[in-house]
C-alpha positions, 0 to 999 in steps of 0.5 A: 471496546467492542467485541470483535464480532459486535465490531464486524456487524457495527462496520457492515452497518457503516458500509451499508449506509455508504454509497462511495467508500474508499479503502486506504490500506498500509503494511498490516493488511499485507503482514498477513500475507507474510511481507514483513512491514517496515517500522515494527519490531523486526521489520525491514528498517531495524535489520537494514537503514532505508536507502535516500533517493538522493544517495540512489542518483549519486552513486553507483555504488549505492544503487548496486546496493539497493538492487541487491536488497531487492533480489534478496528479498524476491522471495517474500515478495513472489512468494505472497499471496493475497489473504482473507482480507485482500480478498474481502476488500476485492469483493467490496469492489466487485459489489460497487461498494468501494470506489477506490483503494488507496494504498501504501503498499507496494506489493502489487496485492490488492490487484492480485486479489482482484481489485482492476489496477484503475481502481488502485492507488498506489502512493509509494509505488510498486515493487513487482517491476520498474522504471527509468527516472529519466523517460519512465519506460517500464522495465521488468524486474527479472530482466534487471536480475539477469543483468545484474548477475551477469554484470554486478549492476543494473542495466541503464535505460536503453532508449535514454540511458537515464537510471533505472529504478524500482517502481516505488516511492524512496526516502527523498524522492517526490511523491506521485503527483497523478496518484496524489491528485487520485487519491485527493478526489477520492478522498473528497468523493467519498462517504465513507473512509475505511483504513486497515492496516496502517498506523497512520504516522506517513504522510503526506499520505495519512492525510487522506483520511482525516480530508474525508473526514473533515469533508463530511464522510465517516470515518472507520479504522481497523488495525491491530494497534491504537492510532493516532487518528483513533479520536477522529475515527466514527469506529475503530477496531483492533485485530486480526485484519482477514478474520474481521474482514471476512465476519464483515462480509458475512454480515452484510 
């Protein structure tokens, strides 16, 4: 493997020689910025087991729940920030070398950093407010919390009285088709496909990076751990994510 430095400079090269990369990001750009991920030894699942869309819609008791999981961890969520390597990826936008970002993440990060919000993907959604299942009227997550202390439960649309939900993809629940359909043609558009931070194993949406590939773009990985997509990947690296991605932009 190559050192990490020798790897920086192998990925600058890559993105030089590219004229429409995409970036496709999972939990480990964001553990970085102190959000815990979900399947890792102490993330989210093995302290509590996902909530089904299907048990959301059916009970009240179960969507009371849910909504008080995602109080409790307001915190981490308000209190993340944007770290070296949302940075990085922001200035890969900034400079036109990177079309797109698809991500997994729902922590609403990379717009945060500066990447325009048309120019993000999100694939499961976002945490940062929600929406009603029925009419899709936007609703902000601080009104829902005032509400929910009050009455001990969320409010119901005001314009439909359909269920209002956090903004993020659940077990269960039907992928975005817009953002699908986004991220399809970036992945098809472009020449270059960089992952950071995703294992790789979810899909439908890790599949995105093995269409680029298989139309024709290169392939580059850079996550701390070994993949299942390390024998299709042009380059893989393993590591820290901010670092790496800063030595990146220093050598291009």
């Amino acid at each position: 493997m190559s050192r990490p430095d020798e790897g920086a400079v192998e990925l600058a090269a890559l993105l030089r020689m590219s004229r429409r990369a995409v970036v496709f990001t999972g939990a480990g750009i964001s553990t970085e910025s102190g959000i815990p991920d979900f399947r890792s030894p102490g993330g989210i699942w093995t302290k509590m087991m996902p909530i089904d869309f299907g048990q959301f819609v059916a009970s009240k008791q179960v969507r009371q729940e849910s909504w008080r999981r995602r109080f409790e961890m307001e915190k981490d969520w308000m209190a993340a920030k944007p770290n070296a390597g949302h940075s990085a990826v922001a200035e890969l936008v900034r400079r036109g070398m990177v079309t797109h970002v698809i991500t997994q993440n729902i922590d609403n990060l990379h717009q945060d950093s500066g990447v325009p919000a048309e120019k993000v993907i999100e694939l499961h959604g976002n945490t940062r407010y929600a929406r009603c299942l029925s009419c899709n009227t936007r609703y902000e997550i601080s009104d829902i919390r005032a509400h929910f202390e009050k009455h001990g439960d969320a409010p119901d649309c005001k314009f439909c009285g359909g269920i209002v939900k956090t903004a993020t993809i659940s077990f269960g629940q039907a992928m975005p088709e817009d953002e699908m359909e986004r991220a399809q043609r970036a992945a098809l558009a472009c020449d270059l496909m960089l992952v950071i931070g995703s294992s790789l194993v979810v899909y439908p949406a890790a599949g995105f990076p093995l269409l680029a590939k298989r139309n024709g773009a290169a392939y580059a990985i850079l996550n701390r751990e070994v993949t299942d997509h390390e024998a299709y990947a042009d380059l893989s690296l393993h590591g820290e994510i901010g670092p790496t991605m800063s030595a990146v932009l220093a050598a291009l």
